[in-house]
Structures are given as structure tokens and as C-alpha cells.
C-alpha positions as CSV (number, residue, x, y, z in Angstrom):
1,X,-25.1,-40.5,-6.1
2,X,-24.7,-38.0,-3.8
3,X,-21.3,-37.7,-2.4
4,X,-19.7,-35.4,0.2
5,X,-16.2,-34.7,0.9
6,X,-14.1,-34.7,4.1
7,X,-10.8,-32.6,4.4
8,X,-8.3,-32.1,7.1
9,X,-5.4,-29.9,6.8
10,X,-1.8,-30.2,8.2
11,X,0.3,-26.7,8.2
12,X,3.8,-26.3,8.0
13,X,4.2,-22.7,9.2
14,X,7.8,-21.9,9.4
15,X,8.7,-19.7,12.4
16,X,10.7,-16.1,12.0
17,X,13.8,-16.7,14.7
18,X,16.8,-15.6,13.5
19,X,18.8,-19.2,14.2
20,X,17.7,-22.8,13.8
21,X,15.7,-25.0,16.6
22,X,18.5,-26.5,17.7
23,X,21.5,-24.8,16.4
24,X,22.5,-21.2,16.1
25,X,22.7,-21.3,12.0
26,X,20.9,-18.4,10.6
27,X,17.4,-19.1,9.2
28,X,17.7,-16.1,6.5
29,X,16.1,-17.0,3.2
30,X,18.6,-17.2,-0.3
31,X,21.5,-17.7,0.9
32,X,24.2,-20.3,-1.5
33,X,23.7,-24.3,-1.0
34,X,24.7,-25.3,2.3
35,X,26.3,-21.9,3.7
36,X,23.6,-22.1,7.1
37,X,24.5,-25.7,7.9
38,X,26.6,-26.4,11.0
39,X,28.0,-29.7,13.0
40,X,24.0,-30.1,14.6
41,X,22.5,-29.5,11.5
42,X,24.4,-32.1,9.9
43,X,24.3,-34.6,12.2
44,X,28.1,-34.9,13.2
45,X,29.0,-37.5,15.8
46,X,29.1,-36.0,19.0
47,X,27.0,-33.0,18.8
48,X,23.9,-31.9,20.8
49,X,20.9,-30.1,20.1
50,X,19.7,-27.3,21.8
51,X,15.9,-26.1,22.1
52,X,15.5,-22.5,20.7
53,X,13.6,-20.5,22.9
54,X,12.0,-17.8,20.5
55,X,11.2,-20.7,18.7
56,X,9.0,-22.5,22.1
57,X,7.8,-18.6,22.9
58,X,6.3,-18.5,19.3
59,X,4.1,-21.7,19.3
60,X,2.9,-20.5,22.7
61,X,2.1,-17.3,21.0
62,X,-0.1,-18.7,18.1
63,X,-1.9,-21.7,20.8
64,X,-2.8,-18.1,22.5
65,X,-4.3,-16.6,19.4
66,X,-6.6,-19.3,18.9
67,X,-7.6,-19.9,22.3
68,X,-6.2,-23.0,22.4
69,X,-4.8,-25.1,25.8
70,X,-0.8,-24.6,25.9
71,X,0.6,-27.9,27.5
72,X,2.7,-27.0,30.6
73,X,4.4,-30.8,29.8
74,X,5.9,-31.4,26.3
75,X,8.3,-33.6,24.9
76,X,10.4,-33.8,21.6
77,X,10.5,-37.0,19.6
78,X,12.2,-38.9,16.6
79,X,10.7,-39.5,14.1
80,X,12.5,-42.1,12.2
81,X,12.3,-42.2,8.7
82,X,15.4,-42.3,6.4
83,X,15.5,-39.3,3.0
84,X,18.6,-37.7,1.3
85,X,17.9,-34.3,2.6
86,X,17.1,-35.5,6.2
87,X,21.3,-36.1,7.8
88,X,19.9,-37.6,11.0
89,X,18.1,-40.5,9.4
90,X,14.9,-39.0,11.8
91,X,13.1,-35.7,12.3
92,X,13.0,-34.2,16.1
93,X,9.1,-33.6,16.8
94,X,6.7,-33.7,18.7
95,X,3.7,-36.5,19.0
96,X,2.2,-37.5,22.0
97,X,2.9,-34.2,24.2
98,X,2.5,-31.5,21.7
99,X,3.3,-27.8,22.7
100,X,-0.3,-26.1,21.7
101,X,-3.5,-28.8,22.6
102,X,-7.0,-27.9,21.1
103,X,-8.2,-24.7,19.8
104,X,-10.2,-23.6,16.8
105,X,-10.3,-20.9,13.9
106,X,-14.0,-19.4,12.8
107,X,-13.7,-18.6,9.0
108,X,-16.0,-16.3,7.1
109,X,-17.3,-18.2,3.9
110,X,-18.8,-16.1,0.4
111,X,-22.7,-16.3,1.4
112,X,-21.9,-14.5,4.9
113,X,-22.2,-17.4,7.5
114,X,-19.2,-18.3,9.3
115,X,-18.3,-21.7,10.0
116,X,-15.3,-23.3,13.2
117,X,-12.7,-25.2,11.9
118,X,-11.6,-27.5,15.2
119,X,-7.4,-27.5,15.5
120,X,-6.7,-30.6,17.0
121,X,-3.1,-29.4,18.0
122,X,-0.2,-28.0,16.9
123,X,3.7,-29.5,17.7
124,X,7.0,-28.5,17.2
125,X,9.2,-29.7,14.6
126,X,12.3,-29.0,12.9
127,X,12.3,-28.8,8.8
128,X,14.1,-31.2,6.2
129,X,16.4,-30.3,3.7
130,X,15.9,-29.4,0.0
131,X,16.6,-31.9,-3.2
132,X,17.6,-29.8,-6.1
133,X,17.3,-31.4,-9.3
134,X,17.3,-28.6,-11.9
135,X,21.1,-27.9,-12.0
136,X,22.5,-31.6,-12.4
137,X,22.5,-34.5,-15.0
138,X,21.3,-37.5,-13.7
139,X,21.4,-36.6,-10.3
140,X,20.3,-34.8,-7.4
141,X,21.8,-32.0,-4.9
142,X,21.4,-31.5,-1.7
143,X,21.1,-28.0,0.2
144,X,20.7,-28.5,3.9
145,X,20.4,-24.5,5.0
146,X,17.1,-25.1,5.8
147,X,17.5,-28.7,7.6
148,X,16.4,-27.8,11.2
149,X,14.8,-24.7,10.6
150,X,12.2,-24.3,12.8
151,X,8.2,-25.8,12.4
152,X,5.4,-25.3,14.0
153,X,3.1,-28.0,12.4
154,X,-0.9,-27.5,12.3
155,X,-3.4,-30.0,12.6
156,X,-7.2,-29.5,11.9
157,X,-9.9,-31.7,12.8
158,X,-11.5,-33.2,9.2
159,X,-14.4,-30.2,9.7
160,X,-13.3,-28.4,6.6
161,X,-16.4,-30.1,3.5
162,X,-14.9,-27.9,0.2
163,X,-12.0,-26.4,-1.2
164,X,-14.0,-22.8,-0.9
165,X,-13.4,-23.9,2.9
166,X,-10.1,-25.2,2.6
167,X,-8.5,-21.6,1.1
168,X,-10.8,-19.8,3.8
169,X,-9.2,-21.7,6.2
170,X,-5.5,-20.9,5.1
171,X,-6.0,-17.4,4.6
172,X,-7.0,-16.7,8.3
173,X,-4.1,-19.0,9.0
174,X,-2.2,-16.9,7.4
175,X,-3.3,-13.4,8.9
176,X,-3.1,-14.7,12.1
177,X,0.6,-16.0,12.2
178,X,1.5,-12.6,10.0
179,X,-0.4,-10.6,12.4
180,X,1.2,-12.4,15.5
181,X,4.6,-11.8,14.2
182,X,5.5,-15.4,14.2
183,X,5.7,-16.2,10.6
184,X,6.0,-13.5,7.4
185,X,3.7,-16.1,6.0
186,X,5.6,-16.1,2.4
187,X,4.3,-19.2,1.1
188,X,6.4,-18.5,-1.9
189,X,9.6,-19.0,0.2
190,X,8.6,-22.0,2.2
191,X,7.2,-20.2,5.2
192,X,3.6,-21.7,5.2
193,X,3.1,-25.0,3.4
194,X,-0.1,-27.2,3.3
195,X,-0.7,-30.7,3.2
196,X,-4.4,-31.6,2.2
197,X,-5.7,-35.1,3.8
198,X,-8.8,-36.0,1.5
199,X,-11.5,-38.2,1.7
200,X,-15.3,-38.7,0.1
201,X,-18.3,-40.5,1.6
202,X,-22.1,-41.0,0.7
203,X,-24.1,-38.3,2.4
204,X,-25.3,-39.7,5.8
205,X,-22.6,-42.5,6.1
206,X,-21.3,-41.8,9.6
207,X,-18.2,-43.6,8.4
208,X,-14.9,-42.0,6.8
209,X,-14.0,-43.0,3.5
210,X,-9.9,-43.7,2.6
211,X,-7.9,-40.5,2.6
212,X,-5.1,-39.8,0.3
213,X,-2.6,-36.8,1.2
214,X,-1.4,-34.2,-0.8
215,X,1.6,-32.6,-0.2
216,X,3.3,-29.6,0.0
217,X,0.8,-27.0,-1.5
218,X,2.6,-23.6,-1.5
219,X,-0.3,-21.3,-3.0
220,X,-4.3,-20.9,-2.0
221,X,-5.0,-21.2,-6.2
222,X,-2.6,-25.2,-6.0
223,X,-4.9,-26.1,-3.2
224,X,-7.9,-25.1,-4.7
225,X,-6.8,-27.2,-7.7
226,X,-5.7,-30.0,-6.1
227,X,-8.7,-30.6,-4.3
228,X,-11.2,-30.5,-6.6
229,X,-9.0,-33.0,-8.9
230,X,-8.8,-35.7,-6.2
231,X,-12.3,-35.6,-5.3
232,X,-13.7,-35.9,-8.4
233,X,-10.6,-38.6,-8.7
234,X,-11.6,-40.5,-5.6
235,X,-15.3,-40.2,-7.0
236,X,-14.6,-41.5,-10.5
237,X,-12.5,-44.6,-9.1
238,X,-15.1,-45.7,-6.6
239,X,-18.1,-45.4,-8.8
240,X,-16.1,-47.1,-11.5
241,X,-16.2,-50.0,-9.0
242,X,-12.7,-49.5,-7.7
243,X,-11.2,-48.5,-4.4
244,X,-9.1,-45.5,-2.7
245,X,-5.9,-46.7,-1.7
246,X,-4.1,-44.5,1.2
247,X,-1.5,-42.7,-0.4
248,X,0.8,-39.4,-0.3
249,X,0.1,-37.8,-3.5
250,X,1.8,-34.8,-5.2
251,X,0.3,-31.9,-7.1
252,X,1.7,-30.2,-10.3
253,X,0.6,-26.6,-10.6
254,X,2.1,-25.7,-14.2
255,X,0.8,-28.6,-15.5
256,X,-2.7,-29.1,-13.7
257,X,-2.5,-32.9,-12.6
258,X,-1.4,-34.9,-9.8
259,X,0.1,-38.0,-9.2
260,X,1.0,-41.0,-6.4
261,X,4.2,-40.7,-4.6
262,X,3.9,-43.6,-2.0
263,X,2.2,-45.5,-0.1
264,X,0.7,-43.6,3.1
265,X,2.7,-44.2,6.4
266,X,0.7,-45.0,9.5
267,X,2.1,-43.3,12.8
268,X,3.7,-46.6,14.0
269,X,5.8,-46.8,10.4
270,X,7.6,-44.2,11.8
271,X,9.1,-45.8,15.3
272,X,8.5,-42.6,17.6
273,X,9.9,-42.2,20.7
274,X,11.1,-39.6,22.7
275,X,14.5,-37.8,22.3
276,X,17.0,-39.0,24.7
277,X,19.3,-35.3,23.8
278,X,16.5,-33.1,24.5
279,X,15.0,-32.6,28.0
280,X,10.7,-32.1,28.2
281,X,9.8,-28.7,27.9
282,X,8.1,-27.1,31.1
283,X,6.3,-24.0,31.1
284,X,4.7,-22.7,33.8
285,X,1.7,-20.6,34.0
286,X,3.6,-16.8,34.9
287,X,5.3,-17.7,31.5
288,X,1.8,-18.0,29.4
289,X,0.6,-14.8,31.2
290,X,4.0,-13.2,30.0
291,X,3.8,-14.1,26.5
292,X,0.3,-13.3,26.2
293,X,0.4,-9.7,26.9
294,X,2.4,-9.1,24.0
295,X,-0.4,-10.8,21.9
296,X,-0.9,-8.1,18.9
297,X,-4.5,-7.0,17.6
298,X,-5.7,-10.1,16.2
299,X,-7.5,-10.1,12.5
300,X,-10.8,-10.6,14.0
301,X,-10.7,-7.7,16.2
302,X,-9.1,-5.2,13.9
303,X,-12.1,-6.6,11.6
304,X,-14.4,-5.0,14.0
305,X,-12.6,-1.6,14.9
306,X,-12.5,-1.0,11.5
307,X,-15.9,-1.1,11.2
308,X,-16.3,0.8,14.3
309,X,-14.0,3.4,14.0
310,X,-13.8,3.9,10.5
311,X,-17.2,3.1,9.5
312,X,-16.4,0.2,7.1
313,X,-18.8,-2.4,6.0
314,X,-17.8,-5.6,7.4
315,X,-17.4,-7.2,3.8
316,X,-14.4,-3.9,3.6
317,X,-13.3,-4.2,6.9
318,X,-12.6,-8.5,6.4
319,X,-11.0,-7.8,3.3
320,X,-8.3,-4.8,4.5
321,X,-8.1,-6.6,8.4
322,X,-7.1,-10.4,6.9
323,X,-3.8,-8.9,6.2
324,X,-1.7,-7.3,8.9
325,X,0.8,-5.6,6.1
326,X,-2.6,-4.1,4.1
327,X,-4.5,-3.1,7.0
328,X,-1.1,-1.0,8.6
329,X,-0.9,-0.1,4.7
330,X,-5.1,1.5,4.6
331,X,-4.9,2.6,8.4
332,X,-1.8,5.1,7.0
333,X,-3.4,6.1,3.9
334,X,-6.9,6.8,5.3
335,X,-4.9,9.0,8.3
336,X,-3.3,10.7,5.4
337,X,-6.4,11.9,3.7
338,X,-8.6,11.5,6.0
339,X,-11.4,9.6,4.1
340,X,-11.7,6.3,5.4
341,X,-13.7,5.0,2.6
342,X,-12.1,6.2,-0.2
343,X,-8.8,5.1,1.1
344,X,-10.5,1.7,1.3
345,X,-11.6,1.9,-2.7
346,X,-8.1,2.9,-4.0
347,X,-6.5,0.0,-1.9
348,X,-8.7,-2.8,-2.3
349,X,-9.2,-1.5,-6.0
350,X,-5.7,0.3,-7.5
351,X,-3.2,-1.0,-5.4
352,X,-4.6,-4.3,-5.0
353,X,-4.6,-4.7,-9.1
354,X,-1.4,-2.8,-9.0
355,X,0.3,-6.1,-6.8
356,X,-2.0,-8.2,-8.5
357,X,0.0,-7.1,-11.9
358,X,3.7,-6.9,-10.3
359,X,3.2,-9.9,-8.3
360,X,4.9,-8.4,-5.5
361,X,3.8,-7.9,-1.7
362,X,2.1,-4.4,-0.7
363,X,5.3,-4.2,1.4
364,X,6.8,-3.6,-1.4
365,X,4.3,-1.3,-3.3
366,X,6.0,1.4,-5.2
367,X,3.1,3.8,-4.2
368,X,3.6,4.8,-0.6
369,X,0.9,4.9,1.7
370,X,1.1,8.4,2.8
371,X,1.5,9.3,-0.7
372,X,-2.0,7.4,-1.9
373,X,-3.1,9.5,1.3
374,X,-2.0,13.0,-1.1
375,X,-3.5,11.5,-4.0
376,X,-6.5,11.3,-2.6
377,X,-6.2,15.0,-1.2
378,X,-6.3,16.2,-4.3
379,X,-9.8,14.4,-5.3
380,X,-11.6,15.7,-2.4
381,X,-10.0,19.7,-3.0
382,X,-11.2,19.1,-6.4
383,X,-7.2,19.4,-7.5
384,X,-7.9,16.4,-10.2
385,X,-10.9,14.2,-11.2
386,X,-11.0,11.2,-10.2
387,X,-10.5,9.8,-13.8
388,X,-7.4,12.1,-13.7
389,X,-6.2,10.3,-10.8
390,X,-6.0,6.9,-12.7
391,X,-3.8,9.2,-14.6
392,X,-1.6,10.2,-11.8
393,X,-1.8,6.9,-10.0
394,X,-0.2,5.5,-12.9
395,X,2.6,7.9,-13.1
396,X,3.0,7.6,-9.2
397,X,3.4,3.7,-9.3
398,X,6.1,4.1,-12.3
399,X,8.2,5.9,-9.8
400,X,7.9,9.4,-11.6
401,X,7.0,11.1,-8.0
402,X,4.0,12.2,-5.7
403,X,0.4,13.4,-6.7
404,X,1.5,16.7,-6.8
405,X,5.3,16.5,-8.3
406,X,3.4,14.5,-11.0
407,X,0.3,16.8,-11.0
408,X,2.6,19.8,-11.6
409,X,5.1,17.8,-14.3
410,X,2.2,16.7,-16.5
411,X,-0.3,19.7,-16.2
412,X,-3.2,18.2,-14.9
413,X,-5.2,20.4,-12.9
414,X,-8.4,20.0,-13.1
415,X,-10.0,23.8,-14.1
416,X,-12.4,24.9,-11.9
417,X,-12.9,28.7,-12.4
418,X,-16.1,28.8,-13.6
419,X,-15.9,32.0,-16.1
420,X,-13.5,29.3,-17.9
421,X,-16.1,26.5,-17.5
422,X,-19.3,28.3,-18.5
423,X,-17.8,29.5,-21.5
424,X,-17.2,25.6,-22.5
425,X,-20.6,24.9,-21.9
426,X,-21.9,27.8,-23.6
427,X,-19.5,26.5,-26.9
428,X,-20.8,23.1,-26.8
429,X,-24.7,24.4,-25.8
430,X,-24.5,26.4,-29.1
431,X,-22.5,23.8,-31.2
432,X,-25.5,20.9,-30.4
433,X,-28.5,22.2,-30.7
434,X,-30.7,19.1,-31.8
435,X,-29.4,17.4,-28.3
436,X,-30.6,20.6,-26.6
437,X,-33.8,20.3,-28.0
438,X,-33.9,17.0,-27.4
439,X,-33.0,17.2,-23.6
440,X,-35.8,20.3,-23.4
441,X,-38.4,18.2,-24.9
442,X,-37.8,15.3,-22.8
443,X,-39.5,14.4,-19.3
444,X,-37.9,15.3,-16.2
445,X,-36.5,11.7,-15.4
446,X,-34.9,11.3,-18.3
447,X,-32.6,14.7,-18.3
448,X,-30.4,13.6,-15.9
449,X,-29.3,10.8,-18.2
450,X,-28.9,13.0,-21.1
451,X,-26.8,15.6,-19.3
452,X,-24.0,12.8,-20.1
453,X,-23.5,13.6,-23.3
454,X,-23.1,17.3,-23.0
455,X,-20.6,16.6,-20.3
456,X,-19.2,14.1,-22.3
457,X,-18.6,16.6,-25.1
458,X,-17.2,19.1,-22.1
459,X,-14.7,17.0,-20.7
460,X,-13.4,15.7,-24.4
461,X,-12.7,19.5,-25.3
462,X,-11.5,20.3,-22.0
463,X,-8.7,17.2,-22.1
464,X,-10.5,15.4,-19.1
465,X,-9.7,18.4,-16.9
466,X,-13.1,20.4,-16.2
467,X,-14.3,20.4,-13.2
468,X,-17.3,17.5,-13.3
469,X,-19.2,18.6,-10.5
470,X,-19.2,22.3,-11.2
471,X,-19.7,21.4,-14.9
472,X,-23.1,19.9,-13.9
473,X,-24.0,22.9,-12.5
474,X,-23.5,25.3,-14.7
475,X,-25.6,22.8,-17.8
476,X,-28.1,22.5,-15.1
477,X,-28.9,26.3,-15.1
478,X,-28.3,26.6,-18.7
479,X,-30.4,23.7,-19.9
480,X,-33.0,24.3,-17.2
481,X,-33.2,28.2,-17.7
């Protein structure tokens, strides 16, 4: 059978104000159990919330950045539902008068088409609390610092057909709410978290098949995973003669499998209705205008004046502009050296192995930007080699100095004066003189692959510190002559 999957996605992007939605508790990340939890937060009789306006200002910001309608009319909601980590016994959202309306995302896919992903809107919400089950004996904690933290909550169309699609998808998501300034987009902190609504079909049926939700993905590599378990789950059961039953379902990372965690809730489980504390939010059109002229770059224009201005490929130019921290990090390096591509190389190659390794941010790279700029300085003046510079790199990232303090330190200048050089090659000319034969007797378009070995032999006596391209030179008149 020929099957074909459906997916929609529902983002939890958590927004960078300093306070709450409603209160003025601070939002900062790893801080003790319940030390950002005031009277709103928990629910005390008597209080009132309080709409953030950072908070309004920032989901009007990202409807902007994907050319979406911003709804001069919205209203806040309760959405009742009762959980240990939730005081209120509901959640303040938004349903039937979001903030944002329709817009859409274009993602770039590995064969070089592009593909829209339709948003169907995006709404305001405040965050839940945290269970913590690790520290206790049979039974749980609860920290509320991030109760009422505030949400702005994503909804895609079901356009999205793969999981190569799905992580595609995030990833922009990402670069555009980093690149915005709304979110840091940490999803290893909470700030971005996706919830994957999965379906599969016959090819040609115009009707949807059941959908199960997964919850609270937190990485692109979990949601990847996830999704190719539960469709081939959802496949297996139906062609076994079973049936999908609507569920929220949970994904294990360390361990690889998922399993059922209810029954899915319809929208009319939930009891909405609007929030008699909080008045409907009115913004009018001089406020739009306002907030979108401090609209930043967005990825896919800094995509394209990379290519412009720096001469990039597009496949270079995707790669360095998805990321607002990495492009800020290449624009610096490649000012520093002046050598776009080459500052493109070392961060898409060293560095990004170099984070890859430490697991850590390129925020918080221990190789400066302006000191990969020097590094690469002294490639082009011939200072080092560029095998010499793995070297260097190396020592620069263990926190042992610049290129040149660690240049100087360890001795490795590359030797260029060509008296010095020549009298290598003569050494190893005289020391080999089968391969010399060899290389004489050989046809023209096979020397140039032969001239490895005696530079080979050049750089081994030379510690890796000869000159390559003046070495070539000088074997060239010597072989040739």
C-alpha cells in the first residue's frame, strides 16, 4: 500500500520579556523552585491579571515577520482544564480572536525546491508550571516560576508531508523568532517547544486519517524520531486491521520509544470562554506601523545579501543566514580577514564541529570572531599553512591565546625564504632518486600527481612548516629543468 502522511505542528515559543504576562515576576531561566511566583501567579483570591505589553508588542512582531494579518480585535480566554502545576484550575489564552491571523513560512528542503507551510494563526497564552519527579520518593514537586510565563503558541496548517519537512520547518521558526529578537529560541531551556499532530492516509484519499499528538518535543533530532515512529506505528496498526485512536502521546528520547498519555481533548472538552479579568486587546493600525519599523533583517533577506555582497553560494549563504547569532558571528570574522569565503569554511567547518563537540551555543565559542578573523590573516600572508592552522585553531579554542600569541609560543611559522627551502628540496631531490626518475619518465599529466610525494617528503622534514606553495615552485624548476 501506498501511504502518505499528514503533519501539523503547534509551537510553544516562549517570549524574552523580562516579567510574566500577567504579573511582574521575573521570567529569568534557573532560578530555585518557586522563587518567580507571586500572589497572580498563584492564583490567590482576590488578585488580577494584568496584560504585558512587551509581551502583545512581540506577537505583533513575529505575525509581521511572516506576513501574516494582525487582528486589531483580540480577546483572552480560559481554558479550563484542571493539572498540579496549573494553580488557576484554567490556562488564560486565546481561541476564537487570536492576536496574529494567517500567514505562512517558505522552507528550503535538501534537493533545492522550496515548499510554504500555511500558519493558520498564532494566540497568546500564558505557560504552566513544572512537575519535578526526580528529587522525591513517591511523589511529585511542583515549581511554579514558570507558571504564567509568557506564550506565543503557533499553529500550521497540516501542509507539512515528512519529518525532513517537519525539522525544516522548526528551524526557520527558529531563525526567525531569534532573528526578531522575540525568543533566544533555547529549546533546551523551554523557550521553543513542539507538539507534532500526526496522521497517515492512502495516496489520493481526499479524507484525513485520525491524528495522534505528540507532545513537547524540545530538539529537531526528538522530532525527527518521533515522527517516523508513529507513522510507521499508525501504518502497522491499520494494516494489521486495527484503528488509530485520537490520542496525546509522549516521546522518550534516551530511550527511542513513545507511548499514550490520554485520550485527545476536542476544543469543547475544554469549556472556553472569554476572561471576565482581562479587557479585549485593541490595536490600532499607527501601532502595527510602529512596531514594524523596528522589524530586524529577516533570515531570508540576509540569505540573499550574503550572496550579494559577499559572493556566497546560496547553499553557504542559507546555512550561515538561518542563525542570527552565526551570521553576526561570520559577518565579523569575514570583516576581520577580509575573505568572505574562507571565513565561511572555517565557521561552517571548525567552529561548527568545535560547538558540535562542546555542545555549547556559538555565543559562547571560546574562539572569538575577530580572532578567527587573525587566524585567517595569517593563511593568506603565508604566516602558517593551513594544516598548521588546524594546529593553531586548536590551541586558540583551548584558551591558550590568539593566532599570533599562539603562533609565536609554539614556533610555527611557516618558512618561506626560499634559499632555506631550495636547499630542502635539493636534500630530498638527491636522497630519491628512483622517484625522480620516475616522475622524469612519466607523461606530463601524471607529474602533477607525483609532485605529492616529494612535497610530502618536504613538509615531513620541514615539521609541516615549508612554505607549500613556494615549495611547488621550486620542485617544479628542479624536476622540470
Amino acid at each position: 500500500m501506498q501511504w502518505e502522511t499528514v503533519i501539523g505542528l503547534e509551537i510553544h515559543v516562549q517570549l524574552a520579556t523580562q516579567s510574566k504576562i500577567f504579573s511582574g515576576s521575573s521570567t529569568a531561566f534557573g532560578a530555585e523552585p518557586n522563587t518567580q511566583a507571586n500572589e497572580v501567579d498563584l492564583a490567590l483570591p482576590g488578585t488580577l491579571p494584568v496584560v504585558n505589553q512587551m509581551a502583545v508588542e512581540n506577537a505583533i512582531k513575529f505575525g509581521l515577520a511572516i506576513g501574516a494579518e494582525i487582528c486589531t480585535h483580540s480577546v483572552f480566554e480560559r481554558k479550563n482544564y484542571f493539572y498540579p502545576d496549573s494553580p488557576k484550575g484554567y490556562q488564560t489564552s486565546q481561541m476564537d480572536a487570536p492576536i496574529v491571523g494567517a500567514g505562512e513560512v517558505e522552507i528550503s528542503l535538501a534537493d533545492g525546491s522550496t515548499k510554504v507551510i500555511r500558519i493558520h494563526h498564532a494566540h497568546l497564552e500564558e505557560d504552566a508550571g513544572k512537575s519535578l519527579h526526580e528529587d522525591f520518593v513517591g511523589m511529585s514537586g511542583i515549581d511554579l516560576n514558570r507558571a504564567g510565563t509568557p506564550l506565543v503558541e503557533i499553529v500550521t496548517e497540516p501542509d507539512i508531508s515528512n519529518a525532513e519537512e517537519a525539522v525544516a520547518f522548526a528551524k526557520k521558526l527558529q531563525s526567525i523568532v531569534k532573528s526578531i529578537g522575540i525568543s533566544d529560541g533555547e529549546m533546551s531551556q523551554g523557550s521553543m517547544r513542539f507538539d507534532v499532530n500526526i496522521s497517515v492516509r492512502l495516496k489520493g484519499d481526499p479524507e484525513l486519517g485520525t491524528r495522534t499528538e505528540t507532545k513537547n518535543l524540545n530538539s529537531f533530532k526528538f522530532m525527527e524520531e518521533a515522527i517516523a515512529l508513529e507513522v510507521e506505528r499508525q501504518i502497522e496498526v491499520i494494516e494489521d486491521g486495527g484503528r488509530i485512536v485520537q490520542e496525546t502521546r509522549l516521546y522518550d528520547g534516551a530511550t527511542g520509544s513513545a507511548r499514550s498519555m490520554r485520550s485527545k481533548e476536542e476544543a469543547n472538552d475544554y469549556r472556553y470562554f472569554p476572561c471576565p479579568d482581562l479587557l479585549p486587546i485593541e490595536v490600532d493600525a499607527k501601532t502595527i506601523e510602529r512596531i514594524r519599523a523596528t522589524l530586524p533583517e529577516l533570515p531570508d533577506q540576509r540569505q540573499n545579501r550574503f550572496v550579494s555582497d559577499y559572493g556566497l553560494s546560496q547553499y553557504d549563504a542559507e546555512i550561515l543566514a538561518g542563525d542570527a547569532d552565526m551570521a553576526a558571528y561570520f559577518e565579523t570574522t569575514a570583516n576581520a580577514c577580509d575573505d568572505a569565503k574562507l571565513a565561511a569554511n572555517w565557521v561552517m567547518g571548525d567552529i561548527a564541529a568545535l560547538l558540535n563537540k562542546q555542545e555549547i551555543s556559538i555565543s559562547e565559542c571560546p574562539v572569538s570572531a575577530e580572532n578567527l578573523g587573525g587566524l585567517i590573516k595569517r593563511i593568506k600572508d603565508g604566516t602558517i599553512s593551513s594544516k598548521i592552522a588546524k594546529q593553531v585553531f586548536e590551541a586558540m579554542s583551548a584558551g591558550e591565546g590568539d593566532a599570533d600569541a599562539v603562533i609565536d609560543a609554539k614556533g610555527l611559522k611557516q618558512e618561506s625564504d626560499e634559499g632555506a627551502l631550495e636547499q630542502m628540496v635539493d636534500e630530498v631531490i638527491a636522497n630519491n632518486p628512483d622517484q625522480v626518475e620516475q616522475y622524469r619518465n612519466a607523461p606530463p599529466e601524471k607529474r602533477k600527481k607525483m609532485t605529492g610525494f616529494f612535497v610530502g617528503q618536504i613538509m615531513k622534514a620541514s615539521k609541516g612548516q615549508a612554505n607549500p606553495g613556494i615549495i611547488n615552485k621550486i620542485l617544479a624548476k628542479k624536476l622540470n629543468g
